[in-house]
C-alpha positions as CSV (number, residue, x, y, z in Angstrom):
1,X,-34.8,-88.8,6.5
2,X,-35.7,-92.1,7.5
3,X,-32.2,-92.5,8.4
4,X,-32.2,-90.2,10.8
5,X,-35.1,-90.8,12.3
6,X,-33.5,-94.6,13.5
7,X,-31.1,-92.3,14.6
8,X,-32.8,-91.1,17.0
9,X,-34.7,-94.0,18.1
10,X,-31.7,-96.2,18.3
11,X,-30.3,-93.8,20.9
12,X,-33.6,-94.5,23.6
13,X,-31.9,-96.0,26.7
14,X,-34.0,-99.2,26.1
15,X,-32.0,-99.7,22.5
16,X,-28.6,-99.1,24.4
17,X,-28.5,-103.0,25.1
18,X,-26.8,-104.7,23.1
19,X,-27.8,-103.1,19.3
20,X,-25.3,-104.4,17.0
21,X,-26.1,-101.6,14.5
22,X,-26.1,-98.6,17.1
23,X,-22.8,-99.9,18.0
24,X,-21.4,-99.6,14.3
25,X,-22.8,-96.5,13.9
26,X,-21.4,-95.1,17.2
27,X,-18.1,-96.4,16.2
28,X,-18.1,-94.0,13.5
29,X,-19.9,-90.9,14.9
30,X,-16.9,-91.5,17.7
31,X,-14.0,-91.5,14.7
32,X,-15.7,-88.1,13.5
33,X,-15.9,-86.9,16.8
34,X,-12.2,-87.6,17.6
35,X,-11.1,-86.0,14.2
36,X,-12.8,-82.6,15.3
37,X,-11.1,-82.6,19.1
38,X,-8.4,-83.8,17.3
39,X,-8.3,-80.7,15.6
40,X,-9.2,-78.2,17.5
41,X,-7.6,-79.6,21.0
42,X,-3.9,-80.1,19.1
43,X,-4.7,-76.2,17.5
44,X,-5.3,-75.1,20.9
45,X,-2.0,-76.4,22.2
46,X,-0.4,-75.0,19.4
47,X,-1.8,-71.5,20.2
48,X,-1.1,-71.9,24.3
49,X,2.7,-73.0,23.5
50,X,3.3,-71.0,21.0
51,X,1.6,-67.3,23.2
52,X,3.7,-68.7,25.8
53,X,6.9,-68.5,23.9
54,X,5.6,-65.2,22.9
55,X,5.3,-63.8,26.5
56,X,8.8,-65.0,27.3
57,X,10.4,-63.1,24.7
58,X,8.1,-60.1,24.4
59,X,8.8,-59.9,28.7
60,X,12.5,-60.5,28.4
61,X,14.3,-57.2,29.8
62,X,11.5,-55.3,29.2
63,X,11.7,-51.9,29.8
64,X,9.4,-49.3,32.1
65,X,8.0,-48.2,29.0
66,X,7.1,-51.6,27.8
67,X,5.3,-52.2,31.1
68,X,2.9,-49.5,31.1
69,X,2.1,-51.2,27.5
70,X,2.0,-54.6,28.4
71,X,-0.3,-53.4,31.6
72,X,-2.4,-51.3,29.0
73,X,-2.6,-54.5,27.2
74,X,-3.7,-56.7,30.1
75,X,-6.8,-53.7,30.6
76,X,-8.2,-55.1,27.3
77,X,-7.1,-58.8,27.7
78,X,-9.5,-58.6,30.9
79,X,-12.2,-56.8,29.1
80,X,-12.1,-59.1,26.0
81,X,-12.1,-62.5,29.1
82,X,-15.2,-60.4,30.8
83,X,-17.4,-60.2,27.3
84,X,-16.3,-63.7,26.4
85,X,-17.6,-65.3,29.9
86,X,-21.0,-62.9,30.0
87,X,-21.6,-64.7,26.1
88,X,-20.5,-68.4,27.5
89,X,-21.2,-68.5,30.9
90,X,-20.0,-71.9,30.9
91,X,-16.6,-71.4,29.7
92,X,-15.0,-70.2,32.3
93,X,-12.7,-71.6,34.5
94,X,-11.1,-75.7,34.3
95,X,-13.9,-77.2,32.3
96,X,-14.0,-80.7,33.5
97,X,-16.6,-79.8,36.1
98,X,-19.0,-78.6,33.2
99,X,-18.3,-81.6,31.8
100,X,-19.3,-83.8,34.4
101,X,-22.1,-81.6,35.3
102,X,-23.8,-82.1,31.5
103,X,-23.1,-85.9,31.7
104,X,-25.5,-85.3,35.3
105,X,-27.9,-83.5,33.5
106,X,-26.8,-80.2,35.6
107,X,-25.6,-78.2,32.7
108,X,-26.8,-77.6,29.0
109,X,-23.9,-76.2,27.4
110,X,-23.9,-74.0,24.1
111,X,-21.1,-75.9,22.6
112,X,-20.7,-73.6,19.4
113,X,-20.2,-70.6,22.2
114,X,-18.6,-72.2,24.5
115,X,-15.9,-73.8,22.3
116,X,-15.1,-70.6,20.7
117,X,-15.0,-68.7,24.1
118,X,-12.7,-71.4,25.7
119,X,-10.2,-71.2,22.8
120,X,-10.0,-67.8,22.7
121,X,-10.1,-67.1,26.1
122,X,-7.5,-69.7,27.2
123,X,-5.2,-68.1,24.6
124,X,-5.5,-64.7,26.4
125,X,-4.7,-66.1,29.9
126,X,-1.9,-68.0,28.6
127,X,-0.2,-65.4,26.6
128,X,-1.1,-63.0,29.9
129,X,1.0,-65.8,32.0
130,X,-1.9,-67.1,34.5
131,X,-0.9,-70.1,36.0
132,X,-3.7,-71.8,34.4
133,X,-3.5,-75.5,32.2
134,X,-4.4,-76.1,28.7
135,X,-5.8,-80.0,29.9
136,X,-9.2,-79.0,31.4
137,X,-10.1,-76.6,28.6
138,X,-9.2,-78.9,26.4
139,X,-11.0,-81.7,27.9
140,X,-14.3,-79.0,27.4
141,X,-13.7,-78.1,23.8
142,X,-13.5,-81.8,23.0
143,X,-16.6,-82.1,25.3
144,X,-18.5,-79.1,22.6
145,X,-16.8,-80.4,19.5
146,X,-18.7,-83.8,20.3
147,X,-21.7,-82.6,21.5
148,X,-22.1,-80.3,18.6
149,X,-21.5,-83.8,16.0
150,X,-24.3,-84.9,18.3
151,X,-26.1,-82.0,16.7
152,X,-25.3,-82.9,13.4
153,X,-26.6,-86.9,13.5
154,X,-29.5,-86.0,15.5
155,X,-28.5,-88.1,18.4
156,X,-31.2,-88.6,21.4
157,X,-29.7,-87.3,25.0
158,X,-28.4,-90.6,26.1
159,X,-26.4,-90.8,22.7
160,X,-25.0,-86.8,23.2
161,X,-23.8,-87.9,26.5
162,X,-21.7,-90.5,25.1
163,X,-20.1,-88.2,22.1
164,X,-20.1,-85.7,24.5
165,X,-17.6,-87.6,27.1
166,X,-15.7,-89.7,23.6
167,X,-14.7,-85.8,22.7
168,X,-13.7,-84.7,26.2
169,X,-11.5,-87.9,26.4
170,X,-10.4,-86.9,22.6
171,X,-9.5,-83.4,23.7
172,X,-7.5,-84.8,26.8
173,X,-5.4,-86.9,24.2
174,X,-5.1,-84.5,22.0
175,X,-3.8,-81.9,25.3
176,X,-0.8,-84.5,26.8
177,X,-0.8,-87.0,23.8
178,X,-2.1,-89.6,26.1
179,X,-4.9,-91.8,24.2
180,X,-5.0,-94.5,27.0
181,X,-5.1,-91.9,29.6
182,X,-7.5,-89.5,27.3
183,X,-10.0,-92.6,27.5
184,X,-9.6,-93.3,31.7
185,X,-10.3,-90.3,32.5
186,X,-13.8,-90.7,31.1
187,X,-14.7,-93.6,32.7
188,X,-12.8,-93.1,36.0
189,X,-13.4,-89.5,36.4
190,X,-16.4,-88.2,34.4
191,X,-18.6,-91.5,34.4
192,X,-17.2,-93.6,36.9
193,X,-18.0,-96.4,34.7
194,X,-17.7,-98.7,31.9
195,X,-20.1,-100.1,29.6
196,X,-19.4,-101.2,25.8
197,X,-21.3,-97.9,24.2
198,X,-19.3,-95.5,26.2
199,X,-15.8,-97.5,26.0
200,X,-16.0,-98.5,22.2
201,X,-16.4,-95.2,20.9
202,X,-14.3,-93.0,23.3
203,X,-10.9,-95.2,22.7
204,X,-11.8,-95.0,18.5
205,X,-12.3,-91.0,19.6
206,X,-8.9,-90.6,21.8
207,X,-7.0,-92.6,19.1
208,X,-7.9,-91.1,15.8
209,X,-7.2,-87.7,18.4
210,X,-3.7,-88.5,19.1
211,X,-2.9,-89.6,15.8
212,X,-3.8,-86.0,14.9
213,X,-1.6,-84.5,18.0
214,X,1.5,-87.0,17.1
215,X,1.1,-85.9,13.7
216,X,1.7,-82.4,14.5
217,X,4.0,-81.9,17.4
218,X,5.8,-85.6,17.4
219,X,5.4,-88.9,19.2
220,X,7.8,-87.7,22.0
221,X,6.3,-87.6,25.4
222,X,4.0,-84.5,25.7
223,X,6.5,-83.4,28.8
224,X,9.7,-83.6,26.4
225,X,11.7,-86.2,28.4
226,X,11.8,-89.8,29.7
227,X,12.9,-91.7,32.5
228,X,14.6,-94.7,31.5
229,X,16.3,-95.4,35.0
230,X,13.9,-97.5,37.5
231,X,14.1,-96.5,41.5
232,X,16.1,-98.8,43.4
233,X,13.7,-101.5,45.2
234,X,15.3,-100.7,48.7
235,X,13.8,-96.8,48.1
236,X,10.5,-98.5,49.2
237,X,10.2,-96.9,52.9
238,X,11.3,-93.6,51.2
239,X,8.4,-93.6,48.5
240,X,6.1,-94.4,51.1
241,X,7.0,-90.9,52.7
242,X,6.5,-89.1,49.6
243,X,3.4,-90.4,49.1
244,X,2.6,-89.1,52.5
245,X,4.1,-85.4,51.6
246,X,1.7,-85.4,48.4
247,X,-1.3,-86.6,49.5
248,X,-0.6,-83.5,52.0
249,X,0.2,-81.4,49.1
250,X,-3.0,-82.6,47.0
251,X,-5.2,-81.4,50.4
252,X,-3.7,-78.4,51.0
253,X,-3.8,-77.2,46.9
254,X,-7.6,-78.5,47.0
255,X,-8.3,-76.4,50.2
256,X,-6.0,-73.6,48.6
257,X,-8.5,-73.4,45.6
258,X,-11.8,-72.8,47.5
259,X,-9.8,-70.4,49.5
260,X,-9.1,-68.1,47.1
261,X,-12.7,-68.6,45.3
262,X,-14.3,-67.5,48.4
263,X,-11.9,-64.7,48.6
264,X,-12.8,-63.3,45.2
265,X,-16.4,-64.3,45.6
266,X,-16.5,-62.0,48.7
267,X,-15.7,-58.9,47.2
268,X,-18.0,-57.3,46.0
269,X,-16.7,-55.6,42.7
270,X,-17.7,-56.3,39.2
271,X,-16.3,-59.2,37.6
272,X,-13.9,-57.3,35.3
273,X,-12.6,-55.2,38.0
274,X,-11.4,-58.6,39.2
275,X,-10.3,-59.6,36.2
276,X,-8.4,-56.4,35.7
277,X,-7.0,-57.3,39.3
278,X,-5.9,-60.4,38.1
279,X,-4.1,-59.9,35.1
280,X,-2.2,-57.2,36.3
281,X,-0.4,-59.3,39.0
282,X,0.2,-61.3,36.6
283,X,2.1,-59.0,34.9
284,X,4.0,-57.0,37.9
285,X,5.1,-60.9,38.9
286,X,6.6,-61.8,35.5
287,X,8.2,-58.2,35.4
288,X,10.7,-59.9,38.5
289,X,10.6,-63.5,37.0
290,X,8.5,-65.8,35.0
291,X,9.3,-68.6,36.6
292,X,5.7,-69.2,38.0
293,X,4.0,-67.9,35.2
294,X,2.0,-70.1,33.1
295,X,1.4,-73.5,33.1
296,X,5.0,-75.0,33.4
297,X,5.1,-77.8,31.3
298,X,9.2,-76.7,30.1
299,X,9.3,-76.3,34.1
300,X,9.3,-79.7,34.1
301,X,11.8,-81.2,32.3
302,X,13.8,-78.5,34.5
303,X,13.0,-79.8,37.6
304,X,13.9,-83.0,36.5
305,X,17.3,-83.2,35.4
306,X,18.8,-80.0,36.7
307,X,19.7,-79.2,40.7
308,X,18.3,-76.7,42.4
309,X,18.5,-75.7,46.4
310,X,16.1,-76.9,48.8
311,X,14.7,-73.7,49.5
312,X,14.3,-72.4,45.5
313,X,11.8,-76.0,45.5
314,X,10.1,-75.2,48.7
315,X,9.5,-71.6,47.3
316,X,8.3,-72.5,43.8
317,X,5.8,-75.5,45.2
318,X,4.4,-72.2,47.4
319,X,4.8,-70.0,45.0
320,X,2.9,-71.8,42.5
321,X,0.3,-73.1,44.6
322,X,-1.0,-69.7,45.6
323,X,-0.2,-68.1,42.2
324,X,-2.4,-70.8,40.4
325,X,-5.3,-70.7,42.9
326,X,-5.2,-67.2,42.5
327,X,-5.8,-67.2,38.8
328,X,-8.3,-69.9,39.2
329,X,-10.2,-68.1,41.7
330,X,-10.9,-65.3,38.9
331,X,-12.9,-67.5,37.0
332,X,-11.2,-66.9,33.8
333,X,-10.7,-69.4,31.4
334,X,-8.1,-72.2,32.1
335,X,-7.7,-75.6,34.1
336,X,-5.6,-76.6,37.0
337,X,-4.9,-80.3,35.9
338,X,-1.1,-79.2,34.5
339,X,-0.5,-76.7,37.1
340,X,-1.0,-79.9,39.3
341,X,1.3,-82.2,37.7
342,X,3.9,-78.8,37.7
343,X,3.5,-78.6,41.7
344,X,4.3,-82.4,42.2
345,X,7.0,-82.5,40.0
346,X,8.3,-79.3,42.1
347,X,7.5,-81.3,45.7
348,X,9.7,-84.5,44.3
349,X,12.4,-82.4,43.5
350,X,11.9,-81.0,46.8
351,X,11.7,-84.4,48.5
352,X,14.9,-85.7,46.5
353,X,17.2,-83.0,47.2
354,X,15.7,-83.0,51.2
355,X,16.4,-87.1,51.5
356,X,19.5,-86.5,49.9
357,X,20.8,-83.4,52.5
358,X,20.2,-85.8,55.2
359,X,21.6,-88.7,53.7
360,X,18.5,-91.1,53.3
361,X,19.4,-91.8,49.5
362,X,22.4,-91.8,47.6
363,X,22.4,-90.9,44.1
364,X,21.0,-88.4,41.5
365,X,17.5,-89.8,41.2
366,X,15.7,-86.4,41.0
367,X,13.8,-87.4,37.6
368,X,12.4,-90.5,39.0
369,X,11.1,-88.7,42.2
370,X,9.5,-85.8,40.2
371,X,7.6,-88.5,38.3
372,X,6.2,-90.2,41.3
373,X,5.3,-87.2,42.7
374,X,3.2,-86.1,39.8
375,X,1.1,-89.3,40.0
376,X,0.8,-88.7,43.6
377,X,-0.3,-85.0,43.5
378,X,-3.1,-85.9,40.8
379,X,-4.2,-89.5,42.9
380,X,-4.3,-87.2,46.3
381,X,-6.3,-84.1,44.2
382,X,-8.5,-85.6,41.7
383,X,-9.3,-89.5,43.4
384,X,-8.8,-90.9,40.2
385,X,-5.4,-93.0,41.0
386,X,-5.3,-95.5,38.0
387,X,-5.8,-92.8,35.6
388,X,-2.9,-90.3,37.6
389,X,-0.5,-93.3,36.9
390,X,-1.3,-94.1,33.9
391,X,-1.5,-90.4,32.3
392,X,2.0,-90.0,33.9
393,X,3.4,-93.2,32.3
394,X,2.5,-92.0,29.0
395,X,3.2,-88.5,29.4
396,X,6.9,-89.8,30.2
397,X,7.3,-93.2,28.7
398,X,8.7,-94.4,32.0
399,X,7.2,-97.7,32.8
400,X,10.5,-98.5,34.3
401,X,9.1,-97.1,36.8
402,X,5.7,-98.4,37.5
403,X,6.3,-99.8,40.5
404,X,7.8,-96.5,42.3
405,X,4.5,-94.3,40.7
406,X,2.2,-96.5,42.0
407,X,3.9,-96.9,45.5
408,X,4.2,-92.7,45.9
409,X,0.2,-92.6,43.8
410,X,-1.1,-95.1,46.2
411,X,-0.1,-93.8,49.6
412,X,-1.2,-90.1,48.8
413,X,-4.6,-91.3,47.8
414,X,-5.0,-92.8,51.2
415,X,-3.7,-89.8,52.5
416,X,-6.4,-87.9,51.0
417,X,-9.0,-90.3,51.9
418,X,-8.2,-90.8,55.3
419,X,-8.5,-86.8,55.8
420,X,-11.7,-86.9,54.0
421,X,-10.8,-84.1,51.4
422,X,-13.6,-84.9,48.6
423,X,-11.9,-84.9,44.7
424,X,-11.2,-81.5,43.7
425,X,-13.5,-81.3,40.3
426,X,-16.9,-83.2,42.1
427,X,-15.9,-79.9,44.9
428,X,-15.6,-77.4,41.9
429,X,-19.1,-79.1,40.5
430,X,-20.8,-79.1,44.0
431,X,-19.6,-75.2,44.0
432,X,-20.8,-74.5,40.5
433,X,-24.1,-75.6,41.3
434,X,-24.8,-75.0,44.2
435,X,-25.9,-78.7,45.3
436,X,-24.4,-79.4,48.5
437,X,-24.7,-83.1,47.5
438,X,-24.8,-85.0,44.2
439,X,-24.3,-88.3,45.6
440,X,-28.2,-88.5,44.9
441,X,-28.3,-87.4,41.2
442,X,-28.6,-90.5,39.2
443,X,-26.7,-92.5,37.2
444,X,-26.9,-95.5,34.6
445,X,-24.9,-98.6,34.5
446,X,-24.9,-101.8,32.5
447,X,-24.5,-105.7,33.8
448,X,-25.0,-109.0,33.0
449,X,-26.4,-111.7,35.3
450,X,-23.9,-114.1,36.4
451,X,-25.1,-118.1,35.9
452,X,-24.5,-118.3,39.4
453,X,-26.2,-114.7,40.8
454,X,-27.9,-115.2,44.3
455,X,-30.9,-112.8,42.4
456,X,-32.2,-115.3,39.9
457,X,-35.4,-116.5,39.8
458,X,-36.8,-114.0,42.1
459,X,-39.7,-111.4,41.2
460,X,-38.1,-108.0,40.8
461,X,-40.6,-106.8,43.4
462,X,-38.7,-109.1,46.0
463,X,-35.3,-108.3,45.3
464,X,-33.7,-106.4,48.2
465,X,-31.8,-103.5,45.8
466,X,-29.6,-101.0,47.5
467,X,-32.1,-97.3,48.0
468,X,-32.4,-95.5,44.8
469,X,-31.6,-98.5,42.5
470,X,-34.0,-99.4,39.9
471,X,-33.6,-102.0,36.8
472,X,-34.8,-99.9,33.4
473,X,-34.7,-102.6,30.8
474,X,-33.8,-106.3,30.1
475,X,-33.0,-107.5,26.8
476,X,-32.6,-111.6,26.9
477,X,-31.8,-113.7,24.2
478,X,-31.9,-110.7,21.9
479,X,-35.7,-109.6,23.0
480,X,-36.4,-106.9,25.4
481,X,-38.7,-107.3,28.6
482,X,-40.6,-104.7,30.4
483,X,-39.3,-105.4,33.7
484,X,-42.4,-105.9,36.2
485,X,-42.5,-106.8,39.4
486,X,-43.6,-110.8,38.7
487,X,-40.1,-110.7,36.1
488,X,-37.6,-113.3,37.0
489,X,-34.2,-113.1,36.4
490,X,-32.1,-115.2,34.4
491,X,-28.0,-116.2,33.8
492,X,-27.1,-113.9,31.0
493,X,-29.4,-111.2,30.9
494,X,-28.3,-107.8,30.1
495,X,-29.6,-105.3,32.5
496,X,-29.9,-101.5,32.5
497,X,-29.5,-99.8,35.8
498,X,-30.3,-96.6,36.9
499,X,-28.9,-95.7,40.5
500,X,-28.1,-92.6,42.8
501,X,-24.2,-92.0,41.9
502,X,-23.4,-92.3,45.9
503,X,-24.8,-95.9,45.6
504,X,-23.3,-96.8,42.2
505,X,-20.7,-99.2,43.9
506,X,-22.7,-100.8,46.2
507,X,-25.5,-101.0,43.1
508,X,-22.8,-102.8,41.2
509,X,-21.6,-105.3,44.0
510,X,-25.2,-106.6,44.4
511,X,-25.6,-107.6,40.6
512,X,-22.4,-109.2,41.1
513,X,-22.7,-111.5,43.9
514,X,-22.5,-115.0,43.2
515,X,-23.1,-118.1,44.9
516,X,-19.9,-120.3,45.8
């Protein structure tokens, strides 16, 4: 009992410092929780792949009979999504905005619910065909599995947070066998920062994870192929129009999605009608083709290494654009994270076989242009362009090409910036809600005072810190201070800092500056 009580004590934001032992222990409440999103994210692919492989047979020359049965079925599949979201509110949809919201404080999820009405819910949609991803509910039922271990150790809130965020970055591994990635994506996109108790624990957590997924389904790249062939260096002024055509892309799918939510949210029927509504378009579509149905990870490989006509890549980049913010807009369970990387690798086929109609490139280098495009679709949607080029390195194992991702990544994040589209989950978050700003929520970073910091030796209640910043604790020389206003500063102290998250880079450039 005593145990667990230093548990909990260990876990107070003051005791986050630099505690040797907390840091052990986190170490190994991050291995258990990667073992668990290990589990249930790689069972959870298993099911999504394997209800997709399902549909395609079960819909292959079906007859008028089998429709009227499979629309019968899509009736209950509707009513069965409908229960599941009225007993876990917060399962429907992507999942990485409930994420983000409970590492804000916003949101309390029930994880034991809301794990179990993910899974089975995202199941459902997939075998139904929505054009819905497995990566954002599996980034959420990594997010429960780790919350509910924080459960089991008695772990204070600031401790939850940080198993909570290891198991969303373990369920991300375990979705696109991508550990690195897995782990960037917490600390680019759910914290927006790094500090040894969240880093330590979420890589041991997205490791033990993959090991799990590679275990299973292989250590080939999670999108079946690789791109061993680098783009030619004189390609440059061609990459830097790509770029340009998917940071378009990313604004118009990001604008596409609110759309279509403010469509269905201005009808006023019952949510299962719409539901109902939902599935059976599905349905009547994939009775013509299933082409656009699910979440396209074999569409791929397709795009990449076989031709197709300008116009087929034009229509499926529409095609899938509306078809996915369609689904989404229902509210049912399932992300929009792979349908992403499906529509860029659709818009650099697109590009390749445009560029090479009008003689701007020579050469079959269609794989290498649906790469680039995919980092550029995620950089230009989701503002997070490190992580989009590294998750599509190691989704691909083409580092050959690093130089031509990051060009195409690059350009179509400026894109996005410049026409001040905000990142697609902090706009889902905003929606869910209802804030209009969460730039003024707070947020926590650690630092450590440079020798040469223009700050030291200065009361704290003279320092000139950016609005909304405030230093929680010191710990110097292994000893915590109570910082009060007569405190002075010293080289090497280890700061806690709690800041609105709008001002969390300007916050982290004034602990930085240094005299020269």
């Amino acid at each position: 009992m005593k145990r667990w009580q230093f548990n909990k004590r260990s876990s107070t934001l003051a005791d986050m410092s630099m505690n040797r032992v907390l840091l052990y222990e986190l170490i190994l409440k991050g291995a258990l929780v990667g073992v668990i999103a290990g589990i249930c994210g790689a069972t959870y692919r298993y099911l999504i792949l394997e209800s997709e492989h399902w549909r395609w047979h079960m819909m292959d020359g079906i007859s008028y009979e089998q429709m009227l049965i499979w629309l019968g079925i899509m009736v209950v599949f509707a009513f069965v999504v409908d229960r599941l979201l009225k007993w876990a509110p917060l399962s429907g949809g992507s999942g990485i905005p409930q994420i983000e919201g409970e590492m804000l404080g916003l949101f309390d999820m029930k994880p034991y619910r809301t794990l179990i009405s993910k899974m089975i819910g995202g199941v459902i949609t997939g075998f139904a065909g929505f054009s819905v991803g497995r990566e954002g509910p599996a980034v959420q039922i990594g997010g429960s599995a780790g919350k509910i271990v924080s459960y089991w150790m008695y772990s204070g809130l600031r401790e939850q947070r940080i198993l909570t965020s290891a198991g969303a970055g373990a369920g991300l591994a375990a979705a696109f066998s991508a550990p690195v990635s897995g782990a960037m994506f917490v600390f680019e996109e759910v914290h927006k920062s790094f500090y040894p108790y969240l880093v330590v624990p979420t890589f041991v957590a997205t490791l033990i994870s993959n090991y799990i997924t590679v275990s299973i389904f292989g250590l080939d790249p999670a999108l079946g192929f690789t791109v061993t062939t680098g783009m030619p260096l004189d390609y440059f002024p061609v990459l830097l129009l790509v770029g340009v055509v998917m940071g378009l892309c990313g604004v118009f799918f990001c604008r596409m999605i609110f759309l279509f939510k403010h469509l269905f949210d201005a009808v006023q029927v019952s949510r299962f009608f719409k539901l109902v509504t939902t599935f059976v378009v599905v349905a009547l579509i994939g009775f013509d083709s299933q082409l656009l149905l699910g979440g396209g990870n074999d569409l791929v490989a397709h795009l990449a290494f076989e031709s197709h006509g300008v116009w087929l890549l034009l229509g499926i980049v529409i095609g899938k654009i509306l078809l996915t913010t369609f689904c989404y807009g229902s509210g049912a369970q399932g992300g929009i994270f792979l349908p992403m990387l499906v529509i860029g690798a659709a818009s650099g086929a697109f590009c390749e076989s445009l560029f090479a109609s009008l003689s701007l490139i020579s050469g079959d280098f269609t794989a290498q242009f649906v790469i680039c495009a995919m980092g550029g679709m995620l950089a230009a949607a989701m503002r997070t362009p490190i992580l989009a080029i590294l998750l599509v390195l190691e989704m691909t194992n083409s580092f050959s090409n690093i130089y031509a991702i990051g060009t195409v990544t690059i350009v179509a994040y400026l894109v996005a910036e410049l026409l001040k589209e905000p990142p697609i989950y902090d706009s889902l978050l905003q929606a869910m809600t209802g804030q209009s700003n969460l730039e003024s929520v707070q947020t926590f970073f650690q630092t450590k005072v440079p020798v040469v910091a223009t700050y030291i030796d200065i009361p704290l209640q003279d320092l000139q810190l950016p609005d909304g910043t405030l230093i929680v604790s010191i710990r110097r020389n292994g000893t915590y201070i109570v910082p009060l206003g007569d405190v002075r500063l010293e080289s090497g102290d280890e700061l806690q800092v709690s800041c609105e998250r709008g001002k969390l880079k300007e916050a982290k450039l004034y602990f930085q500056s240094v005299h020269y």
